[in-house]
Structures are given as structure tokens and as C-alpha cells.
C-alpha positions as CSV (number, residue, x, y, z in Angstrom):
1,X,-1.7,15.4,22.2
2,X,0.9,13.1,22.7
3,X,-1.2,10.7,20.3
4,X,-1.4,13.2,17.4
5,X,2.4,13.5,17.8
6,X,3.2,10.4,17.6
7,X,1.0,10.2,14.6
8,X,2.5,12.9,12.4
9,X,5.9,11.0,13.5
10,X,4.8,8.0,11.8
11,X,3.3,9.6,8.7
12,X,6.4,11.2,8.6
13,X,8.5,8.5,8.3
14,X,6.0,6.1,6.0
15,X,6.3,8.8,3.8
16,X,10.1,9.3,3.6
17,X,10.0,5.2,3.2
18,X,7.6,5.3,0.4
19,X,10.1,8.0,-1.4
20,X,13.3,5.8,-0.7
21,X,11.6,2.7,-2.4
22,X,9.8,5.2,-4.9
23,X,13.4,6.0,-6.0
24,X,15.2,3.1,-5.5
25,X,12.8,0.4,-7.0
26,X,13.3,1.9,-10.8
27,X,16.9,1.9,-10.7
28,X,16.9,-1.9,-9.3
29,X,14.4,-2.4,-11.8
30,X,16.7,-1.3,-14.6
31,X,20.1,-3.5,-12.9
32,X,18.0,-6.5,-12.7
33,X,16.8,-5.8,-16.4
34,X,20.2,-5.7,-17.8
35,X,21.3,-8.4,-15.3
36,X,19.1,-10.8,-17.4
37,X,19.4,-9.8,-20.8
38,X,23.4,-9.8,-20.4
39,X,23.4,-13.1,-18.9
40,X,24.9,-12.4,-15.4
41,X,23.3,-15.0,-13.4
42,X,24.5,-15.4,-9.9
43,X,24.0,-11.2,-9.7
44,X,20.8,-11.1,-11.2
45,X,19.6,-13.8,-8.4
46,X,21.1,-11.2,-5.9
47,X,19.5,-8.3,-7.3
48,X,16.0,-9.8,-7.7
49,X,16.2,-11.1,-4.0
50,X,17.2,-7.2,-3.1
51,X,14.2,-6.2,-5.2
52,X,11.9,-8.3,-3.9
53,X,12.7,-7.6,-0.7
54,X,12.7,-4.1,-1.1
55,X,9.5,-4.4,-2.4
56,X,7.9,-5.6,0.6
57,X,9.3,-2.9,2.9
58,X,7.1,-1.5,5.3
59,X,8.9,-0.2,8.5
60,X,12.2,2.0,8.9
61,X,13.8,-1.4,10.0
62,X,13.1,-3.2,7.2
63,X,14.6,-0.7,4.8
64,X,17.6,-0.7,6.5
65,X,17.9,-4.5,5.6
66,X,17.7,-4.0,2.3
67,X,20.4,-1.7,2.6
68,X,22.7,-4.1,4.6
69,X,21.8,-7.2,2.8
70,X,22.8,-4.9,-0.7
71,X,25.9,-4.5,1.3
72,X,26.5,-7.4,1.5
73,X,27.0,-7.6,-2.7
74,X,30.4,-7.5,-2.3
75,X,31.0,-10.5,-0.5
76,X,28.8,-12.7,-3.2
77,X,31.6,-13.5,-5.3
78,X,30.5,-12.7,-8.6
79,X,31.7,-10.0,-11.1
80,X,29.4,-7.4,-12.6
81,X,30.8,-6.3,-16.0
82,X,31.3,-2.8,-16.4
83,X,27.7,-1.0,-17.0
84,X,26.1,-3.4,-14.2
85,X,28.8,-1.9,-11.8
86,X,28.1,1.0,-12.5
87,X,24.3,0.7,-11.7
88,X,24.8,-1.1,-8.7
89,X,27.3,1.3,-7.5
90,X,24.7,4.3,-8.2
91,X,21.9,2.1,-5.9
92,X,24.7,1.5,-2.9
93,X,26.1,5.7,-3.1
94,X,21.8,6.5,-2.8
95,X,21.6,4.0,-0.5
96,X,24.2,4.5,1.9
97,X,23.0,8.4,1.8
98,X,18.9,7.4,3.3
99,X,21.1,4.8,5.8
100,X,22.5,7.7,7.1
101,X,19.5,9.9,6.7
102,X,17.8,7.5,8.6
103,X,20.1,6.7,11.2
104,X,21.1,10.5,12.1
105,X,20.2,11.6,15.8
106,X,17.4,13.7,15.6
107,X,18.4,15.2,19.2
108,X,20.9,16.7,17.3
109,X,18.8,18.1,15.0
110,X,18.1,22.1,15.6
């Protein structure tokens, strides 16, 4: 029983890991896009790396390395004109909401 559990746990969680990427890859997709066309280089190598390695997700843990290391974009020291800030700020808001998600206490959970 235990087994099964532990199972349907798992499933669970693949699943809600295939939906974060599922919604995130498109939108990274699009940043890195515009990232290329409008000639911001130092991002667009940022945002490819955060696309490739959200591409290759396949635990809980591994997500949640994406999420720090997009983070972490503030600390790069390059400036996104105004339409790629506002795509990469949409990525970190749905971002930081699965972190959380993710990172909740079940226990507390009713």
C-alpha cells in the first residue's frame, strides 16, 4: 500500500513539473526571441542558459534551480530595455508563485 502511495505521490508531482515547464518554456521562448532580434546579448546568453536548463528538468529539485539561478538575473549586470523587462518580470512573478507552491508544508495542508 505504502508502494502505491508513494507512487501516486510521484505521479503527482511529475505532473505538476511537466505543467510548470509546460507554461514556462513558451514565455522563455518568447524573451529569448526578442532577446535576439533586439540585440541584447549578455541577457539573451542568460536566458538561453535558463532555458536550456529548464528544459532538462526532471525532479522537484531541479526546478527549483531554475528558479534560483533566474533569480539570480538581477545580479548579471546587464539592462533589459523596457518590453524584455517586462517579460522577464512576468517569468520571475510565475515563478516565484510554483517556488512557493512547491515549497509549502503539506502537513499544513487540510
Amino acid at each position: 500500500m505504502a508502494d502505491l502511495s508513494q507512487s501516486i505521490m510521484r505521479t503527482k508531482v511529475m505532473t505538476a513539473i511537466e505543467d510548470v515547464i509546460e507554461n514556462l518554456a513558451p514565455a522563455l521562448k518568447e524573451l529569448v526571441g526578442y532577446l535576439s532580434v533586439s540585440s541584447q546579448l549578455e541577457a539573451l546568453g542568460f536566458f538561453s542558459h535558463v532555458e536550456q536548463s529548464l528544459s532538462a528538468v526532471t525532479t522537484e529539485d531541479e526546478l527549483l534551480e531554475v528558479f534560483i539561478l533566474m533569480s539570480m538575473m538581477a545580479f548579471q549586470g546587464f539592462r533589459l530595455d523596457p518590453t524584455a523587462s517586462m517579460l522577464a518580470d512576468q517569468i520571475l512573478a510565475q515563478s516565484e508563485q510554483v517556488s512557493h507552491a512547491f515549497s509549502a508544508d503539506s502537513s499544513s495542508v487540510n
